[in-house]
Backbone and ligand atoms as CSV (ligand in chain L), in Angstrom:
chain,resi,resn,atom,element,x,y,z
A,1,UNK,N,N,30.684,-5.294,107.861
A,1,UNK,CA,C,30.128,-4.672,109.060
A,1,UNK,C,C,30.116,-3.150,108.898
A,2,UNK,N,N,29.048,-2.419,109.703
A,2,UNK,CA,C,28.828,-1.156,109.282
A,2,UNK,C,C,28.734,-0.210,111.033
A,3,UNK,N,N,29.325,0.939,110.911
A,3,UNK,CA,C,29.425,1.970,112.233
A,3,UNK,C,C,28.434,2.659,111.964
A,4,UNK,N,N,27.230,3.364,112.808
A,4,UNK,CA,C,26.476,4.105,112.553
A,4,UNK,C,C,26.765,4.857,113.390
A,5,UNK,N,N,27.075,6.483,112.995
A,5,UNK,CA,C,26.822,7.466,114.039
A,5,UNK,C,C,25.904,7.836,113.982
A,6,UNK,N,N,24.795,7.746,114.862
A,6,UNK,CA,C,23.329,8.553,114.765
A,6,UNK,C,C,23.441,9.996,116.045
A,7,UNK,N,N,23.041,11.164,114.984
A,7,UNK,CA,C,23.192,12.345,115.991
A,7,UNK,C,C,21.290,12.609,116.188
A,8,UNK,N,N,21.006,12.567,117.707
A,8,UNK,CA,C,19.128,12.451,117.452
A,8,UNK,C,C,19.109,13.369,118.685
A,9,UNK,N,N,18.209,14.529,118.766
A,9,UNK,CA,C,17.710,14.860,119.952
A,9,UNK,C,C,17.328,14.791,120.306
A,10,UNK,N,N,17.963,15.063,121.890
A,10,UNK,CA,C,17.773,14.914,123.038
A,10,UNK,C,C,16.487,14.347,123.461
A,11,UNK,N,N,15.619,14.803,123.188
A,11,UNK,CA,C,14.080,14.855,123.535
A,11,UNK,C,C,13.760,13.453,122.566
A,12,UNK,N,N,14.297,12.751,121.714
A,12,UNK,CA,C,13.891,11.972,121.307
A,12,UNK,C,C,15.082,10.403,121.648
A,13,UNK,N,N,15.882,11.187,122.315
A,13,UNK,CA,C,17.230,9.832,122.674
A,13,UNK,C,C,16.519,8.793,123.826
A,14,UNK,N,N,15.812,8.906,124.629
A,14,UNK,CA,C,15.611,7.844,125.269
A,14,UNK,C,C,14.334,6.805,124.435
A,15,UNK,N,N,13.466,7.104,123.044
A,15,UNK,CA,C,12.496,6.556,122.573
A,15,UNK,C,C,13.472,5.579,121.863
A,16,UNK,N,N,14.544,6.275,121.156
A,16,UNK,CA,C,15.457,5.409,120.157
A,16,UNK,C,C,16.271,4.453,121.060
A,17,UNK,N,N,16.932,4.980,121.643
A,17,UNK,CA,C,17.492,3.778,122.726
A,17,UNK,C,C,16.828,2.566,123.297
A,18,UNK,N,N,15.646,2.963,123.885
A,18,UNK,CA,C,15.133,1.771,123.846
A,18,UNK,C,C,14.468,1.118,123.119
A,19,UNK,N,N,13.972,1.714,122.133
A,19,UNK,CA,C,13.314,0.495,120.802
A,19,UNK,C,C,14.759,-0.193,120.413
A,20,UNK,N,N,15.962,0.736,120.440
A,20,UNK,CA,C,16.562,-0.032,119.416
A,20,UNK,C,C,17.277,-1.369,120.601
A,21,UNK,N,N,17.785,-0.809,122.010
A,21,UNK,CA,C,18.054,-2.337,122.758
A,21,UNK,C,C,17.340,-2.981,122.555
A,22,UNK,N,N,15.484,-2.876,122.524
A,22,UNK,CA,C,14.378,-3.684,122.753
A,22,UNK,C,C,14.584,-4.253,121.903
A,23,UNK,N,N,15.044,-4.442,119.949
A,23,UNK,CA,C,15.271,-4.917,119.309
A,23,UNK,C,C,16.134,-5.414,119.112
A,24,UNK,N,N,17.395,-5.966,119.906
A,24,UNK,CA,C,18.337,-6.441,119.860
A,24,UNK,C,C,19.566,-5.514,119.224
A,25,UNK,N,N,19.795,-3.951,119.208
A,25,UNK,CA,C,20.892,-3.496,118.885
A,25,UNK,C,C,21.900,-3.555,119.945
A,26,UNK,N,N,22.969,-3.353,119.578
A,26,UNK,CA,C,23.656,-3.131,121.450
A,26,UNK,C,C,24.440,-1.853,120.733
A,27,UNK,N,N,23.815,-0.669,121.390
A,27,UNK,CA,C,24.689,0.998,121.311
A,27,UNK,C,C,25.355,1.044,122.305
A,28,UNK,N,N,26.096,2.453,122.115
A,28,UNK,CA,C,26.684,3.322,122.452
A,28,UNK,C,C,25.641,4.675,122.844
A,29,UNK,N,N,25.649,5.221,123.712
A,29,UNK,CA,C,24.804,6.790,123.704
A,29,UNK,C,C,25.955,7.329,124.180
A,30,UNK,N,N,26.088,8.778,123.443
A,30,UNK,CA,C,27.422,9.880,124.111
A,30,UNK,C,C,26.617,10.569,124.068
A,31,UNK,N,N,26.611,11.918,125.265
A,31,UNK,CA,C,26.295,13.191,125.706
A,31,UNK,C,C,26.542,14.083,124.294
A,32,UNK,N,N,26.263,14.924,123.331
A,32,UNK,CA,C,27.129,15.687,122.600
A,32,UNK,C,C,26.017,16.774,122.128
A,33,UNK,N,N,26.928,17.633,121.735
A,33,UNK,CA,C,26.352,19.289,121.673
A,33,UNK,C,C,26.780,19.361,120.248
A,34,UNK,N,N,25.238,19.757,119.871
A,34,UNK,CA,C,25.427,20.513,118.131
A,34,UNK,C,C,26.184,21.972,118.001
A,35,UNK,N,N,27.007,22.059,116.951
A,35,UNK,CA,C,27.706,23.711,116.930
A,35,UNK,C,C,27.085,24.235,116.695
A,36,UNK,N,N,25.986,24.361,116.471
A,36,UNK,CA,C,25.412,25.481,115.566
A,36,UNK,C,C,24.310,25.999,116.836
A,37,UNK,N,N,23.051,25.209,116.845
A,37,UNK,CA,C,22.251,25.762,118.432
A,37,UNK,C,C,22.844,25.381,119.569
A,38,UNK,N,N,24.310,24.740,120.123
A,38,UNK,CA,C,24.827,24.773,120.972
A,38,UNK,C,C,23.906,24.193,122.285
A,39,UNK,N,N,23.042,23.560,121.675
A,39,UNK,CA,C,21.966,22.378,122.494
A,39,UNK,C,C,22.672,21.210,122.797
A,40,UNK,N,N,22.422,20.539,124.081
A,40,UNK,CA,C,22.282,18.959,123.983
A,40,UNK,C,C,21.589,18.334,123.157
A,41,UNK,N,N,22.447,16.880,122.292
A,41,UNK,CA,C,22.025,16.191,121.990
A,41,UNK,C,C,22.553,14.933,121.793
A,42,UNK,N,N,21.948,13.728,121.559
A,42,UNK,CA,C,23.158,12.355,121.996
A,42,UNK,C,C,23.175,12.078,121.105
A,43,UNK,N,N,24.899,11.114,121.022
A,43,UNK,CA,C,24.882,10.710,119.486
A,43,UNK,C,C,25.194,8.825,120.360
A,44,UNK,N,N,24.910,8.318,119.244
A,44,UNK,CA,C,24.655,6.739,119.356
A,44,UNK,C,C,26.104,6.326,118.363
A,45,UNK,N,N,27.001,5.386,118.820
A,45,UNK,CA,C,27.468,4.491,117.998
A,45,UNK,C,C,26.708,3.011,118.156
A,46,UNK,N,N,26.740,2.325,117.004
A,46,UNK,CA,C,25.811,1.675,116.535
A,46,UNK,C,C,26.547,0.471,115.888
A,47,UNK,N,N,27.298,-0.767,116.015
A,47,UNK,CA,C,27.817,-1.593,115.079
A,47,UNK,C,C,27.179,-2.482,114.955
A,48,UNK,N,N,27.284,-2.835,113.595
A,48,UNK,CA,C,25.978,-4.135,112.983
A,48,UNK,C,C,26.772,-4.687,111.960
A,49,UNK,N,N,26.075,-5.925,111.772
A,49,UNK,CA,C,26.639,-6.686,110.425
A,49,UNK,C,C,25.515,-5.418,109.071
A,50,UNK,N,N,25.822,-5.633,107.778
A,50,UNK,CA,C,25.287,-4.815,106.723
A,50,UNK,C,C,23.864,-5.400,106.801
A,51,UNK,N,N,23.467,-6.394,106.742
A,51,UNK,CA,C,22.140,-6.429,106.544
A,51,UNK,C,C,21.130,-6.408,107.884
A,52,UNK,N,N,21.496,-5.033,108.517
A,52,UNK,CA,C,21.065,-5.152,109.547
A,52,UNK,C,C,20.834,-3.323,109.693
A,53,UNK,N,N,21.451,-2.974,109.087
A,53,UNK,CA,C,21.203,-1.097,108.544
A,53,UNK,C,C,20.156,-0.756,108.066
A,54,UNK,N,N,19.189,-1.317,107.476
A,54,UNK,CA,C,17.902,-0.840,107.447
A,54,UNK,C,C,16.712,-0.773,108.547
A,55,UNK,N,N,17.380,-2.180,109.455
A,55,UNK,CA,C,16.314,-2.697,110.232
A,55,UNK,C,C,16.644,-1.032,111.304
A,56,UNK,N,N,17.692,-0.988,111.699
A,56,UNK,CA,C,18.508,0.082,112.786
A,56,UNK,C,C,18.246,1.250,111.917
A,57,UNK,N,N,17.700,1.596,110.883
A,57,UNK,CA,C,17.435,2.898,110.353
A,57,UNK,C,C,16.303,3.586,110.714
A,58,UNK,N,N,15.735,1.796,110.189
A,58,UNK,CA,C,13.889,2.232,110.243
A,58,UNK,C,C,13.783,2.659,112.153
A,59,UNK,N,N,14.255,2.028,112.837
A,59,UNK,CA,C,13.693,2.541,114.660
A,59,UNK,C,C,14.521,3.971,114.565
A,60,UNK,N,N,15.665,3.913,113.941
A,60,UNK,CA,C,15.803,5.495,114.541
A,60,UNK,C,C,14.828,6.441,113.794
A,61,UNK,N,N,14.458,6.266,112.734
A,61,UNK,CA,C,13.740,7.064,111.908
A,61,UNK,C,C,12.448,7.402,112.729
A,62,UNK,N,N,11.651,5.949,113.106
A,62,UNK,CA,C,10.119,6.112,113.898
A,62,UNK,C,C,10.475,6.804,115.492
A,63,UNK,N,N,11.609,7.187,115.559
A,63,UNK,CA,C,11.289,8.118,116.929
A,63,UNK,C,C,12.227,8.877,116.976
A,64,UNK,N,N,12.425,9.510,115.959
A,64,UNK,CA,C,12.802,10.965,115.619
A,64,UNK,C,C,12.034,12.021,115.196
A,65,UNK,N,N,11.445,12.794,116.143
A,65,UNK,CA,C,10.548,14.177,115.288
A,65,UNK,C,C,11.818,15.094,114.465
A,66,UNK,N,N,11.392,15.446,113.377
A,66,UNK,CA,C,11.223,16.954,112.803
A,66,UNK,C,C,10.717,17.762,113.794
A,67,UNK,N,N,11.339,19.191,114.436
A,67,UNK,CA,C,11.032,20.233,114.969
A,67,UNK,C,C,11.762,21.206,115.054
A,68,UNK,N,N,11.022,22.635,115.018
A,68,UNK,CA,C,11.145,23.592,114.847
A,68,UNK,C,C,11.767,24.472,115.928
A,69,UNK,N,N,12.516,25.045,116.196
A,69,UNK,CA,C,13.645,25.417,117.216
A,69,UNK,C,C,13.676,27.293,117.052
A,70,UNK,N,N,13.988,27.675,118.051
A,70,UNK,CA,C,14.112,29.190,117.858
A,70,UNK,C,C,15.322,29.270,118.353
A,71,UNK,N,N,15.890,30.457,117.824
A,71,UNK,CA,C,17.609,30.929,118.177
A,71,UNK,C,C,17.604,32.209,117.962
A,72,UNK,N,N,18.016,32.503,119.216
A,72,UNK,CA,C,18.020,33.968,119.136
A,72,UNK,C,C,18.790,34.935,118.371
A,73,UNK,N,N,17.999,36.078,117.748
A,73,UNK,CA,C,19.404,36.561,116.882
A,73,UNK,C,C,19.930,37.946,117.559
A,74,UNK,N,N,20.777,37.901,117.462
A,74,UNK,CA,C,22.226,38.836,118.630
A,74,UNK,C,C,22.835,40.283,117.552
A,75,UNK,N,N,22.504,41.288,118.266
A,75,UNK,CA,C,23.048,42.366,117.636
A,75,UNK,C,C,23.603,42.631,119.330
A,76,UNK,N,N,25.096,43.666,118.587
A,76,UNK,CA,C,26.006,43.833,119.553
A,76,UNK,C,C,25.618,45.638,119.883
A,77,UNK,N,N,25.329,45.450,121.638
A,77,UNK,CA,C,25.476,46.533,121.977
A,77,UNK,C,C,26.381,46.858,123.364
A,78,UNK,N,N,27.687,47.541,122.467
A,78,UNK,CA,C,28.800,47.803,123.071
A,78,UNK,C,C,29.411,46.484,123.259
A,79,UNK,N,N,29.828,45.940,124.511
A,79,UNK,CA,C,30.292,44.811,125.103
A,79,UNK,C,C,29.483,43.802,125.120
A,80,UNK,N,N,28.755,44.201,124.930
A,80,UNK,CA,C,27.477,43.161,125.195
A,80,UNK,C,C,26.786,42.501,123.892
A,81,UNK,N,N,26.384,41.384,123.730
A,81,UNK,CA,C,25.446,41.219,122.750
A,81,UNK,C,C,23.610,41.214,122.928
A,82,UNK,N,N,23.037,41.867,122.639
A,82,UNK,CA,C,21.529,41.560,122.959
A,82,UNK,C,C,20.859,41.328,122.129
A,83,UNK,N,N,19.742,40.238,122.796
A,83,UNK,CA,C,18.974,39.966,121.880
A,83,UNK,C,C,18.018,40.507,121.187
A,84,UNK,N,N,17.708,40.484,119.894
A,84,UNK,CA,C,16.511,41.695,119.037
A,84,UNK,C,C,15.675,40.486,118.210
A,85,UNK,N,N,15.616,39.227,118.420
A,85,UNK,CA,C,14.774,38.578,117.852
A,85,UNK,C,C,14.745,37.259,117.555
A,86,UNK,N,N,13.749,36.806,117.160
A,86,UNK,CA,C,14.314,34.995,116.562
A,86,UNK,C,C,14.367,34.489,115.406
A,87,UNK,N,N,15.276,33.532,115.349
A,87,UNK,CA,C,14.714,32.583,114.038
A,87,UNK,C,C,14.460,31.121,114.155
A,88,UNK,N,N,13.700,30.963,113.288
A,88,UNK,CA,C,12.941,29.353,113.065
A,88,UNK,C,C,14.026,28.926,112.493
A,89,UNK,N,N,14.522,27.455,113.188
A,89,UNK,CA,C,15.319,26.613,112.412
A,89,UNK,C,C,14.400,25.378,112.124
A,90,UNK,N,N,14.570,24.729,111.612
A,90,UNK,CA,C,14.291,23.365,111.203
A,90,UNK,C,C,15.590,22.049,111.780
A,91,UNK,N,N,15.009,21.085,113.059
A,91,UNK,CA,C,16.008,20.465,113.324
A,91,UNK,C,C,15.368,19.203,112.721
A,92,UNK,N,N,16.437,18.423,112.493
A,92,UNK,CA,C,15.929,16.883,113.103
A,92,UNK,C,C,15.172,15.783,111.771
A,93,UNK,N,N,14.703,15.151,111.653
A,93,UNK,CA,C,14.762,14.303,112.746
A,93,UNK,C,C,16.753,13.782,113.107
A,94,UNK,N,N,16.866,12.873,112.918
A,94,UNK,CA,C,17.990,12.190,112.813
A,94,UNK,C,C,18.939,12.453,111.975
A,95,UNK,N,N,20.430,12.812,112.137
A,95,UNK,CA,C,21.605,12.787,111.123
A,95,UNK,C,C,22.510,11.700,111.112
A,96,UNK,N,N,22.388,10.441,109.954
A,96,UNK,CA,C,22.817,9.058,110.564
A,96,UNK,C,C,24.139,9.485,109.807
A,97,UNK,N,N,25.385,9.312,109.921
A,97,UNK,CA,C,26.849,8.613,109.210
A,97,UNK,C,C,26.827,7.039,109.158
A,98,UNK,N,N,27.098,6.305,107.910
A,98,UNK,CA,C,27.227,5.174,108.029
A,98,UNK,C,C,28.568,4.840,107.771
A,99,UNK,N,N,29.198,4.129,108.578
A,99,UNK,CA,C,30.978,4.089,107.936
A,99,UNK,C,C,31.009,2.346,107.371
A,100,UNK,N,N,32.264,2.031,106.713
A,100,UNK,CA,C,32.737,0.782,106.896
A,100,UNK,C,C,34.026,0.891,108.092
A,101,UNK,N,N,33.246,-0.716,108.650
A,101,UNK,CA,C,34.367,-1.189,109.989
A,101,UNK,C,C,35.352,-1.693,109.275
A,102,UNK,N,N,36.557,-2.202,109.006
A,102,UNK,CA,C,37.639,-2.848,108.747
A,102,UNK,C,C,37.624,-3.802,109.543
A,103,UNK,N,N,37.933,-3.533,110.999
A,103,UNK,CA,C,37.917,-5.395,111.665
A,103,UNK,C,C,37.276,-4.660,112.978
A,104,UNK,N,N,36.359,-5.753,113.587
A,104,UNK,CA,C,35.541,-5.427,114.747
A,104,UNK,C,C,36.107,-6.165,115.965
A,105,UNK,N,N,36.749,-6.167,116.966
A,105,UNK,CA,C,37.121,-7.078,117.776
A,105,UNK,C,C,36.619,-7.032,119.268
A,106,UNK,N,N,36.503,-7.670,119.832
A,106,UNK,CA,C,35.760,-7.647,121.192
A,106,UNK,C,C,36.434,-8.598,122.310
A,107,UNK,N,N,37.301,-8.038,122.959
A,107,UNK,CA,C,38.341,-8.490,123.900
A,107,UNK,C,C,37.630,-9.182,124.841
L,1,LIG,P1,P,23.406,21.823,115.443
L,1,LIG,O1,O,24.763,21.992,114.879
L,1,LIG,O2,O,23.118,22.531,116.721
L,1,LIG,O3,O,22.361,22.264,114.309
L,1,LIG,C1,C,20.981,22.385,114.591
L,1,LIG,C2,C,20.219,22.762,113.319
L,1,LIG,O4,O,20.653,24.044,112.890
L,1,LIG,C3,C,20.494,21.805,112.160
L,1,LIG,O5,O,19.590,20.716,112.219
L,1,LIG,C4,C,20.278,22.707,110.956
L,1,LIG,O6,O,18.884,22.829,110.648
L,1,LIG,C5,C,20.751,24.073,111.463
L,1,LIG,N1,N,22.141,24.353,111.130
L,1,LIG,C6,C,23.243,23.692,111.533
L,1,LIG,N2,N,24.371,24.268,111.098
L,1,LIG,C7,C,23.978,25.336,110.395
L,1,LIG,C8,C,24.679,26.355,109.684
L,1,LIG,N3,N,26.023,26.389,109.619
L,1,LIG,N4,N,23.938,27.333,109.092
L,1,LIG,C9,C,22.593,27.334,109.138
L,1,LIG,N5,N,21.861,26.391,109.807
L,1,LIG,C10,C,22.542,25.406,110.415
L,1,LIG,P2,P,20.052,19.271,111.753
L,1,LIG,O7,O,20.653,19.350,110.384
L,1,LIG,O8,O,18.891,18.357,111.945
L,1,LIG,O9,O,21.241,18.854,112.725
L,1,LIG,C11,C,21.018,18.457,114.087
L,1,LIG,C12,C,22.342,18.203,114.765
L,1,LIG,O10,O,22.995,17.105,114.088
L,1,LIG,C13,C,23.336,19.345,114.669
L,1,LIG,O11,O,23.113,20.279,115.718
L,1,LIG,C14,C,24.682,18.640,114.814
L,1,LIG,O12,O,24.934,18.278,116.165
L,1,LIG,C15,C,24.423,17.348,114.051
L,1,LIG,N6,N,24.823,17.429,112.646
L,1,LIG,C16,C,24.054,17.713,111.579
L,1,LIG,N7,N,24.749,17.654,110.434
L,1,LIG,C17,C,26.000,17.333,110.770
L,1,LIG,C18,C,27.203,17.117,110.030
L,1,LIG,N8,N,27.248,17.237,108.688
L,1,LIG,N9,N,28.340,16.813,110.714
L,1,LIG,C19,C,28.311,16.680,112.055
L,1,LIG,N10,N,27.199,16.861,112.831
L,1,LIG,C20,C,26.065,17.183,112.185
């Protein structure tokens, strides 16, 4: 059996969620914030038997965009930081972790 953490944004968490219930996964969605752009975005736990990780790859994959994000860049004046410009990041689509479960139990 296999844990998937899928980290997908925001803007694309309710397409994956429901293809993947619609397909018989049963997730997890958590609220969670990337460190770096300090955005919302949800992460999914995901448990499946192994031959079942491709099928749960391929839906998160088809509704995850690639997109392009701006972040402001911060020069400090005095106490303050202000902003003097942006940069293009590249997010996305999807950042999956696949773990091994040891024992799965369901009370
Ligand atoms: P964030 O940490 O907010 O990162 C958003 C995007 O910023 C990343 O997109 C990446 O393009 C860039 N980025 C992140 N950290 C950076 C750094 N230290 N220096 C320069 N650029 C950086 P993605 O790679 O698509 O990641 C999207 C979100 O997935 C991340 O949001 C974070 O929540 C999660 N994530 C990605 N890789 C991870 C990892 N190795 N461990 C844990 N979470 C991860």
């Amino acid at each position: 059996m296999k844990l998937l953490l899928a980290i997908v944004n925001n803007d694309d968490a309710h397409f994956v969620n429901t293809c993947l219930t619609s397909e018989g996964f049963h997730v997890t969605k958590i609220s969670s914030t990337g460190g770096f752009l300090m955005n919302g975005n949800s992460t999914f736990i995901i448990g499946i038997e192994d031959d079942q990780v491709d099928a749960a790859l391929e839906v998160i994959k088809r509704n995850s965009q690639k997109r392009q994000m701006n972040m402001p860049t911060l020069e400090h004046g005095g106490s303050a930081r202000i902003a003097n410009g942006t940069n293009v990041i590249n997010v996305g689509g999807a950042t999956v972790f696949i773990l091994g479960v040891e024992k799965y139990i369901h009370l």
